[in-house]
Every structure is written in structure tokens, then in C-alpha cells.
MOPAC internal coordinates of N, CA, C and O (Angstrom, degrees):
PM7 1SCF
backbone

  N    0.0000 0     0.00 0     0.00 0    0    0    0
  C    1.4418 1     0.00 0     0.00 0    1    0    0
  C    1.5259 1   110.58 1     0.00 0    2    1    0
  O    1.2310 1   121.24 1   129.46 1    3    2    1
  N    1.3303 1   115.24 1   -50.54 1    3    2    1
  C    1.4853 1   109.53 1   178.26 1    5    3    2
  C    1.4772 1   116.93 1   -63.31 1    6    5    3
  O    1.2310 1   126.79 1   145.63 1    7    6    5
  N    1.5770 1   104.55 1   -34.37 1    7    6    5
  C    1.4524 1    99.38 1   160.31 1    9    7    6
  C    1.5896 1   147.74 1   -32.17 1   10    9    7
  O    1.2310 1   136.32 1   128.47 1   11   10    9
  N    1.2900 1    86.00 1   -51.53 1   11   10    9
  C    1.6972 1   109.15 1   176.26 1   13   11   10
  C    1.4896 1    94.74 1   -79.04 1   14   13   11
  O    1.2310 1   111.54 1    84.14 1   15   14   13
  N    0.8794 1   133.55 1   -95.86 1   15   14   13
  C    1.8074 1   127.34 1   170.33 1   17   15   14
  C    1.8277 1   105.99 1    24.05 1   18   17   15
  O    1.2310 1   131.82 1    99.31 1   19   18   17
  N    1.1047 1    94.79 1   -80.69 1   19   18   17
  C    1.5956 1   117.12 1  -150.31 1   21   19   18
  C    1.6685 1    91.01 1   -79.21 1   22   21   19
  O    1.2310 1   116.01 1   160.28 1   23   22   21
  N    1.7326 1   125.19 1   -19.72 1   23   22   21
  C    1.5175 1   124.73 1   151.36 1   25   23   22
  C    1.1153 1    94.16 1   -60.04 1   26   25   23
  O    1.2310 1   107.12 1    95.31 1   27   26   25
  N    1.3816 1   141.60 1   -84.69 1   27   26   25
  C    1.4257 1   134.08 1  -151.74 1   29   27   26
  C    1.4342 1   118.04 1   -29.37 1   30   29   27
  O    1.2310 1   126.70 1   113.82 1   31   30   29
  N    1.6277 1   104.72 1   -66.18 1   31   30   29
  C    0.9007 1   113.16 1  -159.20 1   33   31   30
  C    1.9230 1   105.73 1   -73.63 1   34   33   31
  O    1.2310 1   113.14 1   160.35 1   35   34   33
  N    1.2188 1   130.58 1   -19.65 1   35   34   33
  C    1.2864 1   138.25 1   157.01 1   37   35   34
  C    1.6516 1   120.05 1   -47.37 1   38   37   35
  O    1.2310 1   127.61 1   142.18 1   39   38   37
  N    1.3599 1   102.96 1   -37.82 1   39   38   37
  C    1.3613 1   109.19 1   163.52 1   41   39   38
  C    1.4631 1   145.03 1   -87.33 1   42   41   39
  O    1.2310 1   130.02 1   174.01 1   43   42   41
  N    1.7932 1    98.27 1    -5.99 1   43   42   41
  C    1.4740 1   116.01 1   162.71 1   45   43   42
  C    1.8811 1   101.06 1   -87.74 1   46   45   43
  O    1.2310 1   120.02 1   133.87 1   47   46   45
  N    1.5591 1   117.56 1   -46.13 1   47   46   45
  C    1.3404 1    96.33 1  -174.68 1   49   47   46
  C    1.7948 1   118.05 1   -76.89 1   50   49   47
  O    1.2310 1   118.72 1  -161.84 1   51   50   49
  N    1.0748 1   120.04 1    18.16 1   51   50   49
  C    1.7828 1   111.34 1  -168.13 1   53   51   50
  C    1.6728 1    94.51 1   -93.57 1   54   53   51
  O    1.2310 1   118.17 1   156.48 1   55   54   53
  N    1.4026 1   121.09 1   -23.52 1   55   54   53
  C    1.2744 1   103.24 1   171.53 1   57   55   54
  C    1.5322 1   127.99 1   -66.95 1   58   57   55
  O    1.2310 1   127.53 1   132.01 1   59   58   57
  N    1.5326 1   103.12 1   -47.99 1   59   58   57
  C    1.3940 1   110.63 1   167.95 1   61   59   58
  C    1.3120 1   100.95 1   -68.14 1   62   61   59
  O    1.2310 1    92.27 1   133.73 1   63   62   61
  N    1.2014 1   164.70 1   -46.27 1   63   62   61
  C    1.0028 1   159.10 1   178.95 1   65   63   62
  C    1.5156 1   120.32 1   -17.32 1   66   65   63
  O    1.2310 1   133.32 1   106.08 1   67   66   65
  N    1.7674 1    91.87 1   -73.92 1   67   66   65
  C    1.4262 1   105.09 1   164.26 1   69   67   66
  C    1.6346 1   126.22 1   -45.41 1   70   69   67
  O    1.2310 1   124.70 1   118.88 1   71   70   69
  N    1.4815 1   108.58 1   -61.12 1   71   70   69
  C    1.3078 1   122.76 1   163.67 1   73   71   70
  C    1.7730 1   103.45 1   -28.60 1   74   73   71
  O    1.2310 1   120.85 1   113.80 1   75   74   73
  N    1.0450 1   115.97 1   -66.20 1   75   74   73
  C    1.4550 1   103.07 1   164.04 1   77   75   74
  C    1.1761 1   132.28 1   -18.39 1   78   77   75
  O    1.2310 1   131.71 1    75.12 1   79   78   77
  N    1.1276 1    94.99 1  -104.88 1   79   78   77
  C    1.8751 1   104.44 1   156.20 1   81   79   78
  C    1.0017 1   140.65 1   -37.95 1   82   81   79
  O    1.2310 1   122.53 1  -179.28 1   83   82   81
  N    1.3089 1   112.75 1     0.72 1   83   82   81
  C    1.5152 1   122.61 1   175.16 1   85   83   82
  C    1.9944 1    93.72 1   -93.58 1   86   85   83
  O    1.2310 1   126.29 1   109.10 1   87   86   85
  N    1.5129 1   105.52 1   -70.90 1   87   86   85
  C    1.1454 1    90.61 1   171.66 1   89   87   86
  C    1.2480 1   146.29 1  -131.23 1   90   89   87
  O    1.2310 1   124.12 1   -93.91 1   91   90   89
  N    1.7723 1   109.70 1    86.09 1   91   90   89
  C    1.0990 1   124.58 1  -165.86 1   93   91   90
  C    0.9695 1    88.45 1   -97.63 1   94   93   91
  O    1.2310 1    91.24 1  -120.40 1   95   94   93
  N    1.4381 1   165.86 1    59.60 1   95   94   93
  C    1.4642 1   157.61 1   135.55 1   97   95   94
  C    1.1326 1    96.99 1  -111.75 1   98   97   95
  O    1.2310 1   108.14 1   152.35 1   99   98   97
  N    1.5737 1   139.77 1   -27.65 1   99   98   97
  C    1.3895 1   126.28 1   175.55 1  101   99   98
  C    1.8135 1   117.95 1   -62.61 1  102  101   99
  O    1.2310 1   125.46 1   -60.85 1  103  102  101
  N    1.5472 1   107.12 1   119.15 1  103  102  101
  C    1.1600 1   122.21 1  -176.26 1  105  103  102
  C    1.6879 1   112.88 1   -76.36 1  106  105  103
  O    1.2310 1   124.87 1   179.31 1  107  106  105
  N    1.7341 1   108.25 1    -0.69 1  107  106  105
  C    1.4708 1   107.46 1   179.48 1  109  107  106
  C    2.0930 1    94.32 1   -91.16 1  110  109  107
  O    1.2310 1   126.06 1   150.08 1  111  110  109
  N    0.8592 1   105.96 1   -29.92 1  111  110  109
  C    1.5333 1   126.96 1  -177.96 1  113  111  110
  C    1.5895 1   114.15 1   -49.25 1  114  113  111
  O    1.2310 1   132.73 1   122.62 1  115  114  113
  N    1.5740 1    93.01 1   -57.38 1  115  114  113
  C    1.5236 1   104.93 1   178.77 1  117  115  114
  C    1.8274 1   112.89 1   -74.18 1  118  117  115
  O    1.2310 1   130.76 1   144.31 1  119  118  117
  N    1.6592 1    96.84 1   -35.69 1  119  118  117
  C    1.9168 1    95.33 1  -178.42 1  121  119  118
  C    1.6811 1    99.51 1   -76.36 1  122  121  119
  O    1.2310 1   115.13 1   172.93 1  123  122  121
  N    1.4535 1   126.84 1    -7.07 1  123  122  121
  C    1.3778 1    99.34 1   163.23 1  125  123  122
  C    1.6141 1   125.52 1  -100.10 1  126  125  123
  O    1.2310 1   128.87 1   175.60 1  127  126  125
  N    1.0397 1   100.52 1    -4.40 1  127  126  125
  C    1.5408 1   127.84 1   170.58 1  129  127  126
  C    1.6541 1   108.79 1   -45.83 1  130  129  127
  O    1.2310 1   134.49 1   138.41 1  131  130  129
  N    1.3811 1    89.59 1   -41.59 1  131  130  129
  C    1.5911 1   102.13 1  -157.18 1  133  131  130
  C    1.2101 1   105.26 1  -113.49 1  134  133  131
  O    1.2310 1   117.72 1   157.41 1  135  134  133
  N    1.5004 1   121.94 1   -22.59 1  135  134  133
  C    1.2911 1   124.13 1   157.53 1  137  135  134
  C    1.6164 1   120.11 1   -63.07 1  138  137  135
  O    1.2310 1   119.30 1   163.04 1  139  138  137
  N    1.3727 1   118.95 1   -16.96 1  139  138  137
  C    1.3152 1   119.34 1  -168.47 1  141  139  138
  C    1.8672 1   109.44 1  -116.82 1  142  141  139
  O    1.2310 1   133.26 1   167.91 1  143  142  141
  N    1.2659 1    91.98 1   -12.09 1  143  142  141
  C    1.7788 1   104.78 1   150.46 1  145  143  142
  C    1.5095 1   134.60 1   -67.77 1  146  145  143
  O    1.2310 1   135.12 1   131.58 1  147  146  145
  N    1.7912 1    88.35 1   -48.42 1  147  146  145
  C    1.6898 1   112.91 1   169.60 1  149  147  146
  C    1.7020 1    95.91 1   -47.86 1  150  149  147
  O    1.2310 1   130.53 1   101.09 1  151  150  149
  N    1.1150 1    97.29 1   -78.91 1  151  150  149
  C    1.4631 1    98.49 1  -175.28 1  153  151  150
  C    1.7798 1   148.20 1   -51.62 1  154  153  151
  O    1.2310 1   136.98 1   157.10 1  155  154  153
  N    1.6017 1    84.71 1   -22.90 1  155  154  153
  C    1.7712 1    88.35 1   170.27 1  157  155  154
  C    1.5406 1   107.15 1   -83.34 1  158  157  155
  O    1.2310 1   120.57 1   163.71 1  159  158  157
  N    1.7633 1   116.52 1   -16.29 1  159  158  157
  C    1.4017 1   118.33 1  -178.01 1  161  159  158
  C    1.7415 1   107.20 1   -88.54 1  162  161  159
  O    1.2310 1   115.13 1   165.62 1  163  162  161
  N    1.0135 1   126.84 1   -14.38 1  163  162  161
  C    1.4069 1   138.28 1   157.46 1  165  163  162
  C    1.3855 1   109.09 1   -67.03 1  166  165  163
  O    1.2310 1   106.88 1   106.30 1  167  166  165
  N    1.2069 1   142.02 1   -73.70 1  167  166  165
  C    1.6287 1   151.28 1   153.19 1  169  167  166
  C    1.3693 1   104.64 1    -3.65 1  170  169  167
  O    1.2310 1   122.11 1   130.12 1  171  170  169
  N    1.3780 1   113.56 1   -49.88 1  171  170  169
  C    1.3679 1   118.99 1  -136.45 1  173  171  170
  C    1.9612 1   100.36 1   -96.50 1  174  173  171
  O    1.2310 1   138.55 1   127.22 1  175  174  173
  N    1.2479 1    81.66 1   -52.78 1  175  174  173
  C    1.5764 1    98.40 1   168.99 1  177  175  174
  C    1.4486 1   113.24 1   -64.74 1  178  177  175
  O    1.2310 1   114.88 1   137.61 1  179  178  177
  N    1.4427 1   127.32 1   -42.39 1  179  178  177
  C    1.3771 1   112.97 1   163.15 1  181  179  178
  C    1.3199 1   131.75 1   -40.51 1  182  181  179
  O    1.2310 1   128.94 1   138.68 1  183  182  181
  N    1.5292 1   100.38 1   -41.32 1  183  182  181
  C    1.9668 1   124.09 1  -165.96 1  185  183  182
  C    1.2602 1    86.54 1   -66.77 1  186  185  183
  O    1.2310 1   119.01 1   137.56 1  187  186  185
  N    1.4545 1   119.50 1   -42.44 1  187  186  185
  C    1.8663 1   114.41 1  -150.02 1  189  187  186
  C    1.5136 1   107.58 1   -93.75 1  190  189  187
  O    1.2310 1   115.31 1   170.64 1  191  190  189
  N    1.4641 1   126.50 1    -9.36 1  191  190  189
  C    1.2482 1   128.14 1   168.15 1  193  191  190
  C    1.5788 1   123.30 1  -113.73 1  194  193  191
  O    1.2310 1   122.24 1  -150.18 1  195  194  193
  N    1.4224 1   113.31 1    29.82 1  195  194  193
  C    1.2901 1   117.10 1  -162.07 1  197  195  194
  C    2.1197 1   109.44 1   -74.56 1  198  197  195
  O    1.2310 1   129.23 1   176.95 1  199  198  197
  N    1.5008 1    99.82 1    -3.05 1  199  198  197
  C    1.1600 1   105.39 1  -169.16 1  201  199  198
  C    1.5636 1   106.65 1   -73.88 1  202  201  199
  O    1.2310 1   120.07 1   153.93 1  203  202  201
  N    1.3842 1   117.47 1   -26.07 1  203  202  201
  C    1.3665 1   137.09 1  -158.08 1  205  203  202
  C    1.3483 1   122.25 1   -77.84 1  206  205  203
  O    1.2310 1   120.10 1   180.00 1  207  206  205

């Protein structure tokens, strides 16, 4: 059972996968990468200090 699982889910990431690797040299790729990190860690930290 866990077998198949961890197939499944191997077969949802190989598309993005590729997509990866296709374009990990794009430098618009990486500034949204990090733009959308910035931001879930902004989100996140807001939620967690809302007492303040």
C-alpha cells in the first residue's frame, strides 16, 4: 500500500519535475520563487504575531 502511494504521488511530481528542469536557468523563475517565499513567510509571520 505505501508502495503505490509514494507511485502516485511520483507520478503527479514528474511533470512539474520536468518543468523544473526545463526552466531552471530562467532568472524570472528564480525572482518569483523567492518572491512567493518572501511572501508566504510575511503571511505567516503576520498570522503568528497578530497579538502584538
Amino acid at each position: 500500500m505505501f508502495l503505490t502511494i509514494v507511485d502516485t504521488i511520483n507520478k503527479w511530481i514528474n511533470p512539474f519535475r520536468s518543468w523544473l528542469e526545463d526552466n531552471n536557468h530562467n532568472p524570472f523563475f528564480w525572482a518569483g520563487v523567492v518572491l512567493v517565499g518572501l511572501a508566504v513567510f510575511a503571511l505567516t509571520y503576520d498570522a503568528l504575531n497578530k497579538d502584538k
